[in-house]
Biotite code that builds the C-alpha atoms (Angstrom):
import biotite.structure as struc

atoms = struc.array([
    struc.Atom([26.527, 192.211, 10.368], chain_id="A", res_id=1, res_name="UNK", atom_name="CA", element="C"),
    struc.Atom([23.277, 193.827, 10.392], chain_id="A", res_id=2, res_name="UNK", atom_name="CA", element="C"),
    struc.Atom([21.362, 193.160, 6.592], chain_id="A", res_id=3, res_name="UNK", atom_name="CA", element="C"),
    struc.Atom([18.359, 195.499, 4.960], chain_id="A", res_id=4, res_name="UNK", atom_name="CA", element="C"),
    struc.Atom([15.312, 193.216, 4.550], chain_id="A", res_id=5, res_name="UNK", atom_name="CA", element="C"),
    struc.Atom([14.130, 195.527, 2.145], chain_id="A", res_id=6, res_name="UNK", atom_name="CA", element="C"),
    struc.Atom([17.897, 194.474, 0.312], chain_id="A", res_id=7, res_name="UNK", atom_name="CA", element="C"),
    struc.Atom([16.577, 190.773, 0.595], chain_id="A", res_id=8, res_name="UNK", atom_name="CA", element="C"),
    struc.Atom([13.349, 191.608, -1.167], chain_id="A", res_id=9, res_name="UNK", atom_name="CA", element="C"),
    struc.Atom([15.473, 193.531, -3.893], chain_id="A", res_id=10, res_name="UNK", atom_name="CA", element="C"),
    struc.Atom([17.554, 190.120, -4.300], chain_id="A", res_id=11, res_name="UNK", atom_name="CA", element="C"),
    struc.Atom([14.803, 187.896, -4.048], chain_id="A", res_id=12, res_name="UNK", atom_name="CA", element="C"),
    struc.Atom([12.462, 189.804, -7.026], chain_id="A", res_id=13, res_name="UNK", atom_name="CA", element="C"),
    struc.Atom([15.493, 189.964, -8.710], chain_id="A", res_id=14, res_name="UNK", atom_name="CA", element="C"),
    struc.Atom([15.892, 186.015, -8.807], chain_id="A", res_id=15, res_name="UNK", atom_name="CA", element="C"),
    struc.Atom([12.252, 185.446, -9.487], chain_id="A", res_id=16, res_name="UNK", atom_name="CA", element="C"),
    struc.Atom([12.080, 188.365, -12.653], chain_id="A", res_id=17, res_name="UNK", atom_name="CA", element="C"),
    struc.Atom([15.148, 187.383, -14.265], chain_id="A", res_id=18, res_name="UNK", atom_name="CA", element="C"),
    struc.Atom([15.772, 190.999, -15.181], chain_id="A", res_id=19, res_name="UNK", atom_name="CA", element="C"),
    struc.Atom([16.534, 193.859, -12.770], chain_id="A", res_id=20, res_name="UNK", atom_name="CA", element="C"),
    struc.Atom([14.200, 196.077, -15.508], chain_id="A", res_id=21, res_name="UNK", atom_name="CA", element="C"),
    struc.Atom([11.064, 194.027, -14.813], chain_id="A", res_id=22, res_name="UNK", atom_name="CA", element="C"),
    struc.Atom([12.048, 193.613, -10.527], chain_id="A", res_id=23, res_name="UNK", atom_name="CA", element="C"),
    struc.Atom([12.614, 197.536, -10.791], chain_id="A", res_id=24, res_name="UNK", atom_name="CA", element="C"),
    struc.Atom([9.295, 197.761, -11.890], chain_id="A", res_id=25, res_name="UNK", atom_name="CA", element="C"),
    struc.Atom([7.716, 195.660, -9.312], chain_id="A", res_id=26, res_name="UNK", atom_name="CA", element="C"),
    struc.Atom([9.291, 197.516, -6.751], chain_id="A", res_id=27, res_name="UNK", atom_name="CA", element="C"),
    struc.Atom([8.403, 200.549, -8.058], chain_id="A", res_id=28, res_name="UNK", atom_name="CA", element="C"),
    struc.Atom([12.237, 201.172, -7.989], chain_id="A", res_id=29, res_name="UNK", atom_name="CA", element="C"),
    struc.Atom([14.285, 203.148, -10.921], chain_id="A", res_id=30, res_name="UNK", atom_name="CA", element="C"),
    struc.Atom([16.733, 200.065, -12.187], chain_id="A", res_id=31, res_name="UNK", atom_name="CA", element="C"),
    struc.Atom([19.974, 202.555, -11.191], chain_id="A", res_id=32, res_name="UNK", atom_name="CA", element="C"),
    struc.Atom([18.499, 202.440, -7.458], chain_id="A", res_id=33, res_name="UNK", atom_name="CA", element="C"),
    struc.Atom([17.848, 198.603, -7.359], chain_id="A", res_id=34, res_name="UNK", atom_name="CA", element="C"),
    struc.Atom([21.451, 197.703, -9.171], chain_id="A", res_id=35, res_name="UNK", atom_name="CA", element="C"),
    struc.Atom([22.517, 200.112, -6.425], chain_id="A", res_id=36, res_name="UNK", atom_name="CA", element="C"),
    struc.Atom([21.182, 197.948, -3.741], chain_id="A", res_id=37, res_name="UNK", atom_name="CA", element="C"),
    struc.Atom([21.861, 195.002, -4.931], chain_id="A", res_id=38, res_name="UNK", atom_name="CA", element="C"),
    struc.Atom([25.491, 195.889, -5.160], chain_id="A", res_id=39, res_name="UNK", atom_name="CA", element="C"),
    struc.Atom([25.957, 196.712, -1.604], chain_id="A", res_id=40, res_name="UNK", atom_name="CA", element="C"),
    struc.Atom([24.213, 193.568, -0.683], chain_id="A", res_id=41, res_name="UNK", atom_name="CA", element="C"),
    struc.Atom([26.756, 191.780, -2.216], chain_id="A", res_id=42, res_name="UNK", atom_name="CA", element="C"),
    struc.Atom([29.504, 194.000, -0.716], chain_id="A", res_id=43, res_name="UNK", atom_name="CA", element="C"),
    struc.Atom([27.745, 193.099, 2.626], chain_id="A", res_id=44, res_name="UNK", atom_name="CA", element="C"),
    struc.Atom([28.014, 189.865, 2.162], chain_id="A", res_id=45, res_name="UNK", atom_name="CA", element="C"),
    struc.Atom([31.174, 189.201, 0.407], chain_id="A", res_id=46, res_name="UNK", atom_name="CA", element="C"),
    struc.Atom([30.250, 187.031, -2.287], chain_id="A", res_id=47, res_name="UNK", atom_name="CA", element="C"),
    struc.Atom([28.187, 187.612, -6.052], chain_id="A", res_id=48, res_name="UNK", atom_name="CA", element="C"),
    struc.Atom([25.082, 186.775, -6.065], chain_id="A", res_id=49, res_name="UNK", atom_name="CA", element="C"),
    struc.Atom([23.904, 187.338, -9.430], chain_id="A", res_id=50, res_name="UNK", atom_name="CA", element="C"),
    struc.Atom([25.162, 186.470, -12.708], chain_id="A", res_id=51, res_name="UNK", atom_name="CA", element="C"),
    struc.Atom([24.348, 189.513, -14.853], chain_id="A", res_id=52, res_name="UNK", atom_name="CA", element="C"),
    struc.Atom([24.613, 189.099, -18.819], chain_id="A", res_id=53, res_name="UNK", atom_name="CA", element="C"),
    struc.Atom([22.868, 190.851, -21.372], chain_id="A", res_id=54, res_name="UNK", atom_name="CA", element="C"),
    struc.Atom([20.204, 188.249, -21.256], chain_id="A", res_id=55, res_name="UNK", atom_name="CA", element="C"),
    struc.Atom([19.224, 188.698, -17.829], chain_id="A", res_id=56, res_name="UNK", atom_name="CA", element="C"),
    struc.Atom([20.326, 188.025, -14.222], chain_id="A", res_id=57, res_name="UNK", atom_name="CA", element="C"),
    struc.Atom([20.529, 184.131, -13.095], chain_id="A", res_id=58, res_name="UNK", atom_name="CA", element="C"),
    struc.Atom([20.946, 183.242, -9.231], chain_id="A", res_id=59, res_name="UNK", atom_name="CA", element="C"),
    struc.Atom([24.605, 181.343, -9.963], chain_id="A", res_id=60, res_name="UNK", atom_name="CA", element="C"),
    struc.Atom([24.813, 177.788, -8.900], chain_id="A", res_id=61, res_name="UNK", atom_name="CA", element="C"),
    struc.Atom([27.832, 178.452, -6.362], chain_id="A", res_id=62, res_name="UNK", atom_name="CA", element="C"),
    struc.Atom([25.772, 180.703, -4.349], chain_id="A", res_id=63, res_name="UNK", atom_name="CA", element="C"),
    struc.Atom([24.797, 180.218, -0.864], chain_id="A", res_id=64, res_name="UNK", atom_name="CA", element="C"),
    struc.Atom([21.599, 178.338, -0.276], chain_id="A", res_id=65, res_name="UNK", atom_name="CA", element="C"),
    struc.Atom([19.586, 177.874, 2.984], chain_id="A", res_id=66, res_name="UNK", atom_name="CA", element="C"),
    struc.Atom([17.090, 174.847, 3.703], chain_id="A", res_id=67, res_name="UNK", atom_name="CA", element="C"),
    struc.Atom([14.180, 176.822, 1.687], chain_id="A", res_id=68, res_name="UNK", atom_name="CA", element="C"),
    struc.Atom([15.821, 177.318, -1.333], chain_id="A", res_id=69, res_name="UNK", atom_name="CA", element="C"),
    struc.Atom([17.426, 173.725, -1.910], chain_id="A", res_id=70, res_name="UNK", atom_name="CA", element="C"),
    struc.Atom([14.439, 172.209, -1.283], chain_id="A", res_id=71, res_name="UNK", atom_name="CA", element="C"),
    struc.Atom([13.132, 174.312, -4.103], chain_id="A", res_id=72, res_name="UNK", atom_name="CA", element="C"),
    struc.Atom([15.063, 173.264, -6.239], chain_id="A", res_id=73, res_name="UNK", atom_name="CA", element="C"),
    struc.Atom([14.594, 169.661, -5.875], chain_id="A", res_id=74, res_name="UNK", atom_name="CA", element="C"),
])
């Protein structure tokens, strides 16, 4: 499997905006193309990672983590 940094970088301002309305505007995206993007990352990769609600988007706690983000959260 071959993954779109520029996918990551949607995820990842995504995680650190809480909202995909403030990330779209950081990425000078329209929301509909970064919900897009971030919905074919997760078909990519098999697995949600977002919680979306209708106060915002949370990372969930069952998602994958790597070395970076654990220590992170520590």
């Amino acid at each position: 499997m071959r993954l779109d940094l520029n996918k990551l970088d949607h995820l990842i301002a995504v995680a650190e905006e809480g909202s995909l309305t403030r990330a779209a505007a950081r990425l000078h995206l329209s929301q509909q193309a970064l919900s897009t993007s971030i919905r074919v990352l997760e078909r990519e990769v098999g697995v949600p990672l977002l919680e979306r609600s209708s106060a915002g988007v949370t990372v969930p706690s069952t998602a994958p983590t790597t070395p970076a983000t654990r220590n992170r959260a520590a």
